[in-house]
N, C-alpha and C positions, 0 to 999 in steps of 0.2 A: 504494500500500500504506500504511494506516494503520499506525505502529510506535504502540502502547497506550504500553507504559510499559517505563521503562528498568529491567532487572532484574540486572544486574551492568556492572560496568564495570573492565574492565585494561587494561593498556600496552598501546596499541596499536588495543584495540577496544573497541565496544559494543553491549551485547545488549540487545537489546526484545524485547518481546510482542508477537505480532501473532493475536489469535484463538488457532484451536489449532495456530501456529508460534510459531517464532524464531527471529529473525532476527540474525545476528550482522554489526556490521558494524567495516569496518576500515577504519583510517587512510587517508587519499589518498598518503602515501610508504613503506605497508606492502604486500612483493613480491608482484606476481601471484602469481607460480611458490610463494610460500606459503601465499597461500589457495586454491591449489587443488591444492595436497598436502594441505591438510586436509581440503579435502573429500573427495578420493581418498582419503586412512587412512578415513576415516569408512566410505565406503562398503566398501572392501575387509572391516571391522570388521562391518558389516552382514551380510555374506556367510557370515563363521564361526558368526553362529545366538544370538550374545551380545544381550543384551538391551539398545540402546541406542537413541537419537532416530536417524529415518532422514532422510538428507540429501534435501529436496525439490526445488534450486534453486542454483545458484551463479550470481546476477546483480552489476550497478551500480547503484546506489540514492544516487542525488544525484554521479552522476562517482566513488563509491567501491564496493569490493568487496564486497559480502556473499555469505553464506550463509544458508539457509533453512532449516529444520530442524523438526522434530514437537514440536511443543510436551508439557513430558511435568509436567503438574501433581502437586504434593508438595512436601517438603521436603529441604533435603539430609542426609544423615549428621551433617555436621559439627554443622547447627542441631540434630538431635533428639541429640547427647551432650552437645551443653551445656546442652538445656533437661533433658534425666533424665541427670544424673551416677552416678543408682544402678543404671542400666541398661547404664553403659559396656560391664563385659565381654562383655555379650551383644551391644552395635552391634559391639565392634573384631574380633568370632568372624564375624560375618557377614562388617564389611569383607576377613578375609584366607581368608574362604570367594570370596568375589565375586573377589579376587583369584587365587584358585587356580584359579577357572574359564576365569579369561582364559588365563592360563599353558598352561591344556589345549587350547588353541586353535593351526591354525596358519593363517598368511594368508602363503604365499610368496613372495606378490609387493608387500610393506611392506619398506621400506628398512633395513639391517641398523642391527643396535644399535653392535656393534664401530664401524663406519666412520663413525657419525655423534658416535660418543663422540673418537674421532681427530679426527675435525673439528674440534670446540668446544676439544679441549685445545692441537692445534696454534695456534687463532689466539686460545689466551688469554694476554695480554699483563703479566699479573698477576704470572706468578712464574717464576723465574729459569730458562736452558737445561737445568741436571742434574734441578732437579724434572721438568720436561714429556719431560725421557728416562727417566726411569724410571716415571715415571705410564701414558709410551706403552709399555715396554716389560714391564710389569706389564699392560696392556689386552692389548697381543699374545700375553702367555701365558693369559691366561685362557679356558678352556674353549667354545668357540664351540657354540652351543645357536639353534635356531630358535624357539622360541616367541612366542607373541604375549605383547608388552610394552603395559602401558600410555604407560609414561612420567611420567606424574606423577600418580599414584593416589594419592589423598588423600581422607578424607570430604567435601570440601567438593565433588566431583568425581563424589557416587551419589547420584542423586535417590531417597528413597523415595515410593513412590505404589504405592495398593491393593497390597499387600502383594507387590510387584513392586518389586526394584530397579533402578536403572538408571545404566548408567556415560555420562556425557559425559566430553566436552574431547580429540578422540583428537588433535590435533595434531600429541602427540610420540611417536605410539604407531609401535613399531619390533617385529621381528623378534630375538630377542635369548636373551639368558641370565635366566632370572628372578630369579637371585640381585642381579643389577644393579638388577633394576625394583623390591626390595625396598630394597637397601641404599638406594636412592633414596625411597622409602615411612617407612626407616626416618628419614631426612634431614630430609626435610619435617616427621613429627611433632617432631622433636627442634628444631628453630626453633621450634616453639610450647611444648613438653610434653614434657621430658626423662623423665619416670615413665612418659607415656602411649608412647612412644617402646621403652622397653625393654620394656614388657608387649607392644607390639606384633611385635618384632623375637624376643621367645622365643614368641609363639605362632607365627608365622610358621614358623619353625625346625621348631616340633613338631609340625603338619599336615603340611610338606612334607616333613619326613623330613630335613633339610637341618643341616647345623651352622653353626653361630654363628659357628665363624671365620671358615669360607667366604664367608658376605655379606661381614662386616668386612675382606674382601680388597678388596672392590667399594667401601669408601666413600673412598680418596682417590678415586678414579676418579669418581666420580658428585659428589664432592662439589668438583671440577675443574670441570666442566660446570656444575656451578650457581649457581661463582662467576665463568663467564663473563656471566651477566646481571646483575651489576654493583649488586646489591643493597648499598648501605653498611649495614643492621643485620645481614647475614649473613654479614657480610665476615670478621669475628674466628674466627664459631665454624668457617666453613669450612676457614681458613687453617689451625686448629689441626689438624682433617683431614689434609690436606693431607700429615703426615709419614707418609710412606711406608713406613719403617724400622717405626714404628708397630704396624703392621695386616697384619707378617710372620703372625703365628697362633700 
């Protein structure tokens, strides 16, 4: 297999061109059993009718794991609102339309949201016994909802092409409560774009019918989890999250 040319690169893995695939490939000490839980979300993802690249292939390509996947030409969200900044609020209506679709989705058999947010907070090493009891014990009250979650919805994350969009990166996509998969939405713009962040998070609210406190219940929780990947520029704003007491409503 000729890989064309390298079109993203993150922790862990690298994605090339190959014709009209793509091929993502991973580390030699990154887990089986995780590339091929993503392939499995992926495909499961497939099955609910959503518009995304279909999984062709989970092989070895030089002693390491890839994936194969439909090559889906365009560009992303994220590049077309920094190239027309006048167009913003009409990409961010689409991105939390794209988002509401997902949400209408159910795939039963994706890994729960609850149990995998327990995971990450039980083995994060970051902050002290009484925050991780009440982080966990504010996760166990919260309202358990099956819908389909992405996980980490972000524009950089919807390819546009022929006037078709289309979601990658199902990795972290879980069965779940959508107000988690938002507060998490609302997380990610707020590390780049505090302004773009709150226009996000009150359209959000007002499409889904949903109130503003009710996410903001969800961001120590989500925003726990995402200072288990140990990012040091994210480390502050997370931390301040983090107070519990907080984001009572």
């Amino acid at each position: 297999m000729a890989l064309e040319q390298v079109i993203a690169t993150r922790k862990n893995k690298t994605v090339y061109q190959s014709g009209d695939t793509v091929v993502k490939i991973f580390d030699e000490n990154f887990p089986k059993s995780d590339v091929l839980n993503e392939a499995l979300n992926q495909s499961r993802i497939e099955e609910t009718g959503l518009n995304i690249p279909k999984v062709l292939e989970v092989s070895k390509i030089d002693g390491k794991w890839a994936i194969t996947m439909e090559y889906i030409k365009g560009k992303t969200l994220a590049d077309a609102m920094k190239e027309n900044p006048d167009k913003e609020d009409k990409y961010l209506e689409q991105f939390v339309d794209l988002q509401l679709e997902i949400h209408s989705k159910k795939s039963p058999l994706l890994n729960k949201q609850k149990d995998k947010f327990s995971r990450k907070i039980q083995a994060l090493n970051l902050i002290d016994a009484s925050t991780k009891y009440e982080l966990l014990s504010r996760l166990d009250g919260m309202p358990k909802h099956t819908k389909v979650c992405h996980g980490d919805f972000n524009p950089s994350n919807i390819i546009l092409s022929d006037e078709k969009a289309y979601v990658i990166d199902w990795s972290h996509a879980t069965q779940g409560n959508a107000s988690a998969d938002a507060a998490r939405s609302y997380l990610l713009f707020s590390l780049q774009n505090e302004e773009l962040a709150k226009k996000y998070l009150t359209l959000f609210c007002k499409k889904s019918n949903t109130a503003l406190q009710y996410v903001q219940q969800w961001l120590p929780i989500v925003a726990a989890t995402q200072l288990g990947k140990g990012n040091p520029e994210e480390k502050e704003l997370l931390e301040k999250w983090l107070n519990v007491v907080e984001y009572q409503g």
